[in-house]
C-alpha positions in Angstrom: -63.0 -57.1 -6.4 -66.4 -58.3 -7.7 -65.5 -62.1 -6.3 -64.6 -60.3 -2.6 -68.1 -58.2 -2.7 -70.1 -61.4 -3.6 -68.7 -63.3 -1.0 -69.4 -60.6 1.4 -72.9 -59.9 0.5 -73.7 -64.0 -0.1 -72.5 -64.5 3.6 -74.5 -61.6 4.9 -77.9 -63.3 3.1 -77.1 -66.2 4.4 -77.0 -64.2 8.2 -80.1 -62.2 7.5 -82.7 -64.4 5.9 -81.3 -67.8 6.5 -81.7 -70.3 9.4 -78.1 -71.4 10.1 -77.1 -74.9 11.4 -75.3 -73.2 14.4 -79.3 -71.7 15.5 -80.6 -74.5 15.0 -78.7 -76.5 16.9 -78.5 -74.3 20.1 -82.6 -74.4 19.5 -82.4 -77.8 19.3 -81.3 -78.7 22.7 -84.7 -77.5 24.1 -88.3 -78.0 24.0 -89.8 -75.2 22.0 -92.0 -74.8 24.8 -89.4 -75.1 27.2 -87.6 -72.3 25.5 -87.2 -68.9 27.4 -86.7 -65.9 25.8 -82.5 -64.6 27.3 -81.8 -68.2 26.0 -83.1 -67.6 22.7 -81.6 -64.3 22.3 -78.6 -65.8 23.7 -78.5 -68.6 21.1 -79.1 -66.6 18.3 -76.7 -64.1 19.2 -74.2 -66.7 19.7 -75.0 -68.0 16.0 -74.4 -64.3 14.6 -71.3 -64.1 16.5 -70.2 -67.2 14.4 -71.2 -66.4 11.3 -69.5 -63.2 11.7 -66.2 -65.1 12.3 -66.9 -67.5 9.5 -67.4 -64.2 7.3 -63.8 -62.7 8.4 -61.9 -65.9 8.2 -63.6 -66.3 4.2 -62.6 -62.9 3.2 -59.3 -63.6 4.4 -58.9 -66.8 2.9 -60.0 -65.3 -0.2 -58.1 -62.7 0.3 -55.1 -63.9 0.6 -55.4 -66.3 -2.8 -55.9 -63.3 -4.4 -52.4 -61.6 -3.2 -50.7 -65.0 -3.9 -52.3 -64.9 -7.9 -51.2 -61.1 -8.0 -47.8 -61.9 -7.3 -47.6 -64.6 -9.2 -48.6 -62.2 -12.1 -45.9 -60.1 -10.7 -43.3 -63.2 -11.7 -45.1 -63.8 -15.4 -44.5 -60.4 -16.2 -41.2 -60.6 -16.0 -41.1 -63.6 -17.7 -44.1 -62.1 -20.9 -42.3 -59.3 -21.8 -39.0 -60.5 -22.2 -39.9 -63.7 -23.6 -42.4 -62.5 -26.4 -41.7 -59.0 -28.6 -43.9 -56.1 -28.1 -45.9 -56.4 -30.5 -46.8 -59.8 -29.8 -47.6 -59.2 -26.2 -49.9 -56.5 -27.4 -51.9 -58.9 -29.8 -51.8 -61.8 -26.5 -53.1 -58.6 -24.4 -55.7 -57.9 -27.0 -56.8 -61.6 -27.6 -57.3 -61.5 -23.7 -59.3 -58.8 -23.5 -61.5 -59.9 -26.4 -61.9 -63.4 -24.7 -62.9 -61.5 -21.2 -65.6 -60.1 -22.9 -67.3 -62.6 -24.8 -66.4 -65.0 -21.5 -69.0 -63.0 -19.8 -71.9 -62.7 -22.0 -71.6 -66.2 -22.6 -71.9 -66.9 -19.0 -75.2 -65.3 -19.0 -74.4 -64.6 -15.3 -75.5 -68.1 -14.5 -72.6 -67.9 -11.8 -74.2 -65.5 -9.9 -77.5 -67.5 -10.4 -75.5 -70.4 -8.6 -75.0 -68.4 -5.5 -78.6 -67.3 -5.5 -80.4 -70.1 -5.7 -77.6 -72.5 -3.8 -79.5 -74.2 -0.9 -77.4 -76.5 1.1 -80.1 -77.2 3.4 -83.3 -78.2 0.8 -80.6 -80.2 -0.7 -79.7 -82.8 2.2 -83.7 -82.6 2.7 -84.2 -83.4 -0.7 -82.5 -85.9 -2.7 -83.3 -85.2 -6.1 -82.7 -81.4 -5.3 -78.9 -81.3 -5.2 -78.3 -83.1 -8.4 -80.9 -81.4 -10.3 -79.3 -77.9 -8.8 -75.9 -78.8 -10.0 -76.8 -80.4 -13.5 -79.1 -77.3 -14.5 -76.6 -74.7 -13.6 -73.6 -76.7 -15.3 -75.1 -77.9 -18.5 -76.9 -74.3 -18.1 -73.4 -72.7 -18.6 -72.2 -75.1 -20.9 -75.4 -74.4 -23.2 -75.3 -71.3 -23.1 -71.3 -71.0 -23.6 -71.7 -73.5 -26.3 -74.3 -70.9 -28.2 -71.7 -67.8 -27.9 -69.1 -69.6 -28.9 -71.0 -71.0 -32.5 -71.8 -67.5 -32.8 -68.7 -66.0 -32.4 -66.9 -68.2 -35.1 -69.6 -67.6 -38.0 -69.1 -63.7 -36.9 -65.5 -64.4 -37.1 -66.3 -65.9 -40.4 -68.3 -63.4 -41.8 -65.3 -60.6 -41.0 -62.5 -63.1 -41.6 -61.6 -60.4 -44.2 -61.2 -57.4 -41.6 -60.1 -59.5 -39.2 -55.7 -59.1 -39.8 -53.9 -62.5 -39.5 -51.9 -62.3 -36.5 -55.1 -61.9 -34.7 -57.4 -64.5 -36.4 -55.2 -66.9 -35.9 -55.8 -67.2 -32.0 -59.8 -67.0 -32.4 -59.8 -70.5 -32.1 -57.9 -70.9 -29.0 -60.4 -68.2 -27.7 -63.5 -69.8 -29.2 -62.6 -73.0 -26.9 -61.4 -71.0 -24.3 -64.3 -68.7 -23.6 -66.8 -72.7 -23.1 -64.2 -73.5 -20.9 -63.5 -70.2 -18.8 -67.8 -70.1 -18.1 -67.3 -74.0 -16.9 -64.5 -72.9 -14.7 -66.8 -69.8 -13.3 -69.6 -72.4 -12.7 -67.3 -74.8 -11.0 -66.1 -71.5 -9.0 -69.7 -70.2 -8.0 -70.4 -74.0 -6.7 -66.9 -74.0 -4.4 -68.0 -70.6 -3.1 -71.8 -71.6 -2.6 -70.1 -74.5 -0.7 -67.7 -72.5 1.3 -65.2 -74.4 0.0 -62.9 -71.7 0.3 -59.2 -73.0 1.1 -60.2 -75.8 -2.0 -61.4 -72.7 -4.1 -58.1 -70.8 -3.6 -55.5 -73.9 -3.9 -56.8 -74.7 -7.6 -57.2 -71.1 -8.1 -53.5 -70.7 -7.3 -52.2 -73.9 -9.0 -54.5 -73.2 -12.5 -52.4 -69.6 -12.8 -49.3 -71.2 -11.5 -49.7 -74.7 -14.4 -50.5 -72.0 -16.4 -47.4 -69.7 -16.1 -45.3 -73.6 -16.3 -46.9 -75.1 -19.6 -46.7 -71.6 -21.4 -42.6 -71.8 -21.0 -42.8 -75.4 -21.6 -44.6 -74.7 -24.9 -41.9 -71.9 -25.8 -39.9 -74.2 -27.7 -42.2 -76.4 -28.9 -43.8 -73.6 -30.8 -41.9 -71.0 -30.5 -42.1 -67.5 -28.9 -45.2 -66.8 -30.3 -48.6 -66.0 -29.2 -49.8 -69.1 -30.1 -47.6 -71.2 -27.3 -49.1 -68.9 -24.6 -52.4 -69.5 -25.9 -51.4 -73.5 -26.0 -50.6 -73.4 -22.8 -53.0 -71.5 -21.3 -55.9 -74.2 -22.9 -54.2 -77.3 -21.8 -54.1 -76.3 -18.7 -58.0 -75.2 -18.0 -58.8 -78.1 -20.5 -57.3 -80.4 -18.2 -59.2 -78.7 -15.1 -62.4 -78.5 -16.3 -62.0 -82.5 -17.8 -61.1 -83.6 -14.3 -63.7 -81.4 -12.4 -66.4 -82.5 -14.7 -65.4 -86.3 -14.0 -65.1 -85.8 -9.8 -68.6 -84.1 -10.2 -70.3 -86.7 -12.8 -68.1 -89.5 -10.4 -69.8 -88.4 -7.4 -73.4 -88.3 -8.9 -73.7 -84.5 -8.9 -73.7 -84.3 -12.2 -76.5 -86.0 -14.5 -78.4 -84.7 -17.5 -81.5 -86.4 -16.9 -81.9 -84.1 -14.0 -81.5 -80.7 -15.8 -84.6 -78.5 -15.1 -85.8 -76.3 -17.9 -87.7 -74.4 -15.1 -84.9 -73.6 -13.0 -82.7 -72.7 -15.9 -85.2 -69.8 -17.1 -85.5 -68.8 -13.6 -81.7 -68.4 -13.3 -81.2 -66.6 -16.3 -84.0 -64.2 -15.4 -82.2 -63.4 -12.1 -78.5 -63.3 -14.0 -79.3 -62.1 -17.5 -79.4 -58.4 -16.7 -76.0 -58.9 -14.1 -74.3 -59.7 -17.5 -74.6 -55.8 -18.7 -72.9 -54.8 -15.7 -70.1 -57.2 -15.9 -69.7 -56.9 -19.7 -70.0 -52.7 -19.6 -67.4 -52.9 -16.6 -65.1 -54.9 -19.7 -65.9 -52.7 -22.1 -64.8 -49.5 -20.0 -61.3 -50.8 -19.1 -60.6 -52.3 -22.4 -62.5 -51.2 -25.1 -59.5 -49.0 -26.8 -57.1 -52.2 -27.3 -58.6 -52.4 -30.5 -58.6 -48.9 -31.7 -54.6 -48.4 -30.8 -53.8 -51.5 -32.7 -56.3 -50.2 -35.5 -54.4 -46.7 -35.4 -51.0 -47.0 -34.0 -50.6 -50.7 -34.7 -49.1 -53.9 -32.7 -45.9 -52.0 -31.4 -48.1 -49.5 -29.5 -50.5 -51.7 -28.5 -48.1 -53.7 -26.5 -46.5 -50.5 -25.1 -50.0 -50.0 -23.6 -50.7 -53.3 -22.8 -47.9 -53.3 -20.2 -48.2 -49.5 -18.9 -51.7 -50.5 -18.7 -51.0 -54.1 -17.4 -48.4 -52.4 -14.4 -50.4 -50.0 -13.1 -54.0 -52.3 -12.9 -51.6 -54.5 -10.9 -50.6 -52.0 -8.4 -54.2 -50.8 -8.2 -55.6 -54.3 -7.5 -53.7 -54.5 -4.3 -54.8 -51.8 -3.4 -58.4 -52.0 -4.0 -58.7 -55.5 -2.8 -58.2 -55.2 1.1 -60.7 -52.1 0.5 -63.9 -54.3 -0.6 -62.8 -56.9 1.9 -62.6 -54.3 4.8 -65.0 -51.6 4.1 -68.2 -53.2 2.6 -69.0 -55.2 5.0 -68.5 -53.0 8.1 -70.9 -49.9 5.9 -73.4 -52.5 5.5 -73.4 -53.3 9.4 -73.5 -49.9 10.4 -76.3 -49.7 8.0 -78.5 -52.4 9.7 -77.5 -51.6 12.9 -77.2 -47.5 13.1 -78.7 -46.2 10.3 -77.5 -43.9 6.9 -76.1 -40.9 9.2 -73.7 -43.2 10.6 -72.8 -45.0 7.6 -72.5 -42.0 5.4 -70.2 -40.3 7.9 -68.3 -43.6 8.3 -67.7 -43.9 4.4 -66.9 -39.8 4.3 -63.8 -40.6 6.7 -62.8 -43.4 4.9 -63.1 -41.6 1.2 -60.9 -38.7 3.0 -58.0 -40.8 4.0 -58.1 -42.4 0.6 -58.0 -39.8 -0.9 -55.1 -38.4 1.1 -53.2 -42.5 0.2 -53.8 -42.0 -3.0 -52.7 -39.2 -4.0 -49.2 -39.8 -2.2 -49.3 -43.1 -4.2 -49.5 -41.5 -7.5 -46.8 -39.5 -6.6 -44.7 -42.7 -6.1 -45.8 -44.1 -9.8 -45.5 -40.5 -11.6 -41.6 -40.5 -10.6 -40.9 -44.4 -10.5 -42.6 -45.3 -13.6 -39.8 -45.6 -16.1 -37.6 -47.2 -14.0 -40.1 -49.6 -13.0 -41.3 -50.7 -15.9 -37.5 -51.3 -17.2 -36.9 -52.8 -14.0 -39.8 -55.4 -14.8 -40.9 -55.4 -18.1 -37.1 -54.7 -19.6 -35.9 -51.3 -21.3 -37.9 -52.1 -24.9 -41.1 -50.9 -22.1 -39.3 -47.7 -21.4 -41.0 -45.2 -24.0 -44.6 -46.4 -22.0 -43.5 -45.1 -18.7 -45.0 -41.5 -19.2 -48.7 -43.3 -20.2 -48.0 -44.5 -16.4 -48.9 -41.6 -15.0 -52.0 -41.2 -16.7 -53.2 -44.8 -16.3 -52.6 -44.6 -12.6 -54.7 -41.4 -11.9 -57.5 -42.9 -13.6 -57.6 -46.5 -11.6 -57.3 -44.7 -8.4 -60.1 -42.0 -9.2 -62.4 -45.2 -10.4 -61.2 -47.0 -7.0 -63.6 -44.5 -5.2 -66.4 -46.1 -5.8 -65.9 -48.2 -3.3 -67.0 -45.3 -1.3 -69.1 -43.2 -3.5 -71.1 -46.4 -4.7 -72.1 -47.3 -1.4 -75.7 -45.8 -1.6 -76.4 -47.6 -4.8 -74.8 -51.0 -3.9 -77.3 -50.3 -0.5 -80.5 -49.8 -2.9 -79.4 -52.7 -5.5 -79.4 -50.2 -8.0 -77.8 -52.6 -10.5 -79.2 -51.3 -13.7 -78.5 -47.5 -12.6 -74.5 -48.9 -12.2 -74.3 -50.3 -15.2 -76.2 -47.6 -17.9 -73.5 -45.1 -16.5 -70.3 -47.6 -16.8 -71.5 -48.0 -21.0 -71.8 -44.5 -21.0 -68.5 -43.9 -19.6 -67.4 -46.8 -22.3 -69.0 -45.0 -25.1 -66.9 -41.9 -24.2 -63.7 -44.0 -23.6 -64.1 -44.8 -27.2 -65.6 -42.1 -28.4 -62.2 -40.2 -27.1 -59.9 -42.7 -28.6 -61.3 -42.7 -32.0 -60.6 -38.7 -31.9 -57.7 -38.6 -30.4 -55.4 -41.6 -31.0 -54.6 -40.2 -34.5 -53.9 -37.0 -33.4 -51.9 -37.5 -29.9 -50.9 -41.1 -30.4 -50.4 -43.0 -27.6 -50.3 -40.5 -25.2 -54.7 -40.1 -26.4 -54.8 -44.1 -25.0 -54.0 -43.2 -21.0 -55.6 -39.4 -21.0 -58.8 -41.0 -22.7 -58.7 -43.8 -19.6 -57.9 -40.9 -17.4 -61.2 -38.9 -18.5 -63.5 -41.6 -18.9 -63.2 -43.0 -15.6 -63.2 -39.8 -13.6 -66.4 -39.2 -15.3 -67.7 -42.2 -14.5 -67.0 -41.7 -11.0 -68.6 -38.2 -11.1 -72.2 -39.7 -12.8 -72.0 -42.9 -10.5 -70.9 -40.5 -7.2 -73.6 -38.4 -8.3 -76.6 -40.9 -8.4 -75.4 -42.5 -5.4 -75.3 -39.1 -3.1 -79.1 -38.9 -3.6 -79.6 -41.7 -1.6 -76.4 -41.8 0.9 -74.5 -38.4 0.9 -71.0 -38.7 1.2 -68.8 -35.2 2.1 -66.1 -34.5 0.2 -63.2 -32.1 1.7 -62.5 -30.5 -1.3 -59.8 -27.9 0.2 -58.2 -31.2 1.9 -58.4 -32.5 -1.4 -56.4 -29.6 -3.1 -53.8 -29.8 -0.5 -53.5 -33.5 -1.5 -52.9 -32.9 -4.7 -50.8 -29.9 -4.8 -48.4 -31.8 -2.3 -47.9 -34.8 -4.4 -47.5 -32.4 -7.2 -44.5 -30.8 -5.7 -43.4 -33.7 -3.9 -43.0 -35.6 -7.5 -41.7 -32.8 -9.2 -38.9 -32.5 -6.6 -38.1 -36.3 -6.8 -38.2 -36.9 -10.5 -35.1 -34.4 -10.3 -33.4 -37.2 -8.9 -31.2 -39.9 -10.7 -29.2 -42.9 -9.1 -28.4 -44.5 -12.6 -29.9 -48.4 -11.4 -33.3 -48.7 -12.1 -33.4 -50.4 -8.6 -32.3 -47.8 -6.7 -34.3 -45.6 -8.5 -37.3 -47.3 -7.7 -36.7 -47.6 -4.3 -35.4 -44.1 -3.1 -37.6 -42.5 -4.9 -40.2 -44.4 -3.7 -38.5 -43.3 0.1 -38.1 -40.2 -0.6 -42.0 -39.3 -1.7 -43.7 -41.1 1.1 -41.2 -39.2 3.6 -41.9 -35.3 1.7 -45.7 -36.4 1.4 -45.9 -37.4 4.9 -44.2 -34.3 5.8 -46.3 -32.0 3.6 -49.7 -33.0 5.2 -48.4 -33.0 8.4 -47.7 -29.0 7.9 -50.6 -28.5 5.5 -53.6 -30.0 6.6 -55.0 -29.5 10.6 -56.5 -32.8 10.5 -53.4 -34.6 9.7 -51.7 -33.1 12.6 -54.6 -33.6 15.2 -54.6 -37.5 14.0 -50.9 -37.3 14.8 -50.8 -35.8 17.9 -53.7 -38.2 18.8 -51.7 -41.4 17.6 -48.4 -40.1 19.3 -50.7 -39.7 22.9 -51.7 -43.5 22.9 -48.5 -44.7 22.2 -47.1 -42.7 25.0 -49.8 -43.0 27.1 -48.9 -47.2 26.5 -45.4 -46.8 26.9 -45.7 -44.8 30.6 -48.2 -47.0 31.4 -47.7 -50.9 30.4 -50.2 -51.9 32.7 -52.7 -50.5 31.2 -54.7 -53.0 28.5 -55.5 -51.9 25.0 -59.0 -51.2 23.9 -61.0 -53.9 22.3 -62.9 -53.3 19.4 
């Protein structure tokens, strides 16, 4: 999500404020003074009109290497859960999370630094700029990664004694791993700055693929422990970042002598305070993996980790084709018509979102169980009422794409993230009371809460600079029809977890559909419009669609 945004908002920079080599070319052909003023218009809308392509085929480039590392998740999965206990793919769930975390502050948000201050241009101009761009930002990261990582071992030192053995044993393989995931960010942030997109999304998709390969070839070399997915996982982004490194130092990119103190405070001025946002956005989706182990131990914790793990999968495709699609168009419509426009542009959107969404937690709330059997194998069955829960919350915090809009707009950064480690706080503020007195069950409603307050304080700030409506009756109509709709279905049983899955999964879109097309006017009139076209096609071939 954040990778699609940045790409998007990177490419419209580059089309707002930068001189591209398609302008300057059409220029080019002329005498300045020979210019006239249709042909420059003419030229520079042509150059817009490419950009604009070269920003559509990017986003689906990246786009689809993100579908393609989602399903591949889809086949480890399978694989995880039935290959490790439960317990232990709670404690590899948990050693993740811990290792996201301390990834990002020890990035220092240099990557986004990279993207800022990239300049392809000044570089071929310049040939002392490139190198010292590239050297500064990588032995940047590597400093910096370098620093967190001596840190975290002498905390890990000083706690050794809190710190349960399971876990501490796989601190090392995050110490290492947390210098090498900021490289690999750094050697991302330079593909991207490059537009080196199919090359960013091929090694993207072969590290996660190499990765899922020298985990099971570790298996019985070390067992089926933690510890060989953890092997795994480091030889293979070892062996990336070693060969990067090489290509780059090979090609005279790379060079130490070049590194620029100057720069490097510069960039962490600009990517220092990014790393709040990023970290607090961590903190809110898994700050409680600790507490569940702490109070319900490793046996719950991996029951979570998977109901958790399931339902952020689900959510991801989902909220990817969103970024791609909508925040680009809003910001257009921003530039070019103004906020009433774009408001009432993201208040349609929100609507039929809502109305999706609510249909597809219908779908999860009745196929859960099954699902998770189906894929994670019947020890996961117990988790499949968290599902529920989980779900709800990850599709109410998928809003912001749309109630966020005004603050995104404003670069209201620091507003974004205060709210998210608010919303944290109470996430684990909530789990610390509840966990010992609801068990599990405290893990998903605490997600549930935390993230529909978030979206109510993040919504809220955002509406003072671009209202968005809300149909709330339309929104009460959603909900009570997916209510019923899933309450009707999860009377249902077909004995396979298969068929379950899928004719349940029939079943609810049909009722839903159904529902909202007797419920809710708006519904219907976007029917009976939809139904006109095609007939209106269909009596009269001739006739040639629209274009957009």
């Amino acid at each position: 999500m954040v990778l699609a945004r940045n790409v998007l908002v990177r490419t419209d920079e580059r089309m707002a404020a930068c001189p591209t080599t398609a302008v300057d070319a059409s220029v080019g052909k002329l005498p300045s003074s020979h210019k006239t003023e249709p042909d420059h218009l003419q030229s520079a809308s042509s150059a817009v009109g490419g950009e604009t392509k070269k920003l559509f085929q990017h986003s689906s480039h990246y786009l689809a290497g993100m579908v393609v590392k989602l399903a591949l998740g889809s086949i480890s999965l399978p694989i995880f859960t039935r290959v490790f206990s439960v317990a232990d793919y709670g404690l590899i769930d948990l050693a993740q999370k811990i290792l996201l975390f301390f990834t990002a502050v020890s990035k220092m948000g240099l990557q986004n630094s990279a993207l800022r201050f990239f300049d392809g241009g000044g570089f071929a101009a310049e040939s002392d700029a490139g190198p010292r761009y590239y050297s500064t930002m990588f032995f940047g990261s590597l400093g910096t990664s370098t620093l967190v990582a001596i840190l975290f071992l002498a905390v890990r030192y000083f706690l050794k004694s809190t710190i349960d053995a399971p876990l501490a044993a796989l601190m090392d393989f995050v110490c290492l791993l947390l210098v090498l995931r900021a490289i690999q960010s750094m050697i991302w942030s330079f593909m991207r700055a490059e537009e080196r997109t199919k090359t960013y999304n091929l090694t993207s998709v072969a590290l996660k693929a190499l990765t899922i390969v020298a985990v099971c070839l570790f298996l019985p070399l070390v067992g089926r422990t933690p510890r060989a997915f953890f092997f795994g996982s480091t030889a293979v982004e070892l062996a990336f970042v070693v060969i990067v490194s090489f290509l780059l130092f090979r090609r005279g990119t790379l060079n130490f002598a070049r590194f620029d103190t100057e720069l490097f405070r510069t960039a962490l001025m600009f990517g220092a305070p990014l790393v709040i946002y990023e970290a607090a956005s961590i903190f809110l989706d898994s700050g409680d993996r600790l507490l569940v182990r702490h109070f319900l131990g490793p046996e719950a914790l991996g029951l979570y980790s998977v109901a958790y793990g399931l339902s952020a999968q689900g959510n991801e495709l989902l909220i990817l084709p969103l970024n791609l699609a909508v925040f680009p168009i809003y910001m257009r419509l921003w530039k070019s018509q103004g906020r009433e426009a774009t408001a009432a542009f993201l208040s349609a959107c929100l609507d039929v979102y809502l109305a999706t969404a609510a249909g597809l937690w219908a779908i999860a709330a009745v196929t859960s169980k099954d699902a998770l059997v189906l894929l994670a194998s019947k020890k996961y069955a117990d988790a499949g009422h968290l599902v529920p829960f989980v779900v709800a919350g990850l599709l109410i915090y998928t809003t912001h794409v749309f109630l966020c809009a005004g603050l995104l707009i404003y670069k209201k950064t620091g507003t974004m993230a205060g709210l998210l480690l608010f919303s944290a706080a109470l996430n684990i503020g909530l789990n610390w009371l509840l966990l010992p007195r609801l068990g599990l069950m405290a893990a998903a409603i605490a997600t549930l809460v935390s993230y529909a307050l978030c979206i109510f304080l993040l919504g809220s700030a955002s509406m003072r600079m671009l209202p968005v409506k809300i149909r709330f009756r339309a929104v009460g109509r959603y909900l009570l029809g997916a209510g019923i709709v899933s309450y009707a279905v999860s009377r249902i049983e077909l004995g396979s977890p298969l068929l379950n899955v899928a004719a349940k999964s029939a079943l609810v879109a049909v009722s839903y559909c159904a529902f909202l097309y007797l419920a809710d006017p708006k519904v219907r009139s976007a029917s009976a419009r939809v139904l006109s076209g095609w007939n209106n096609r269909a009596n009269h071939p001739s006739i040639a669609p629209k274009t957009i």
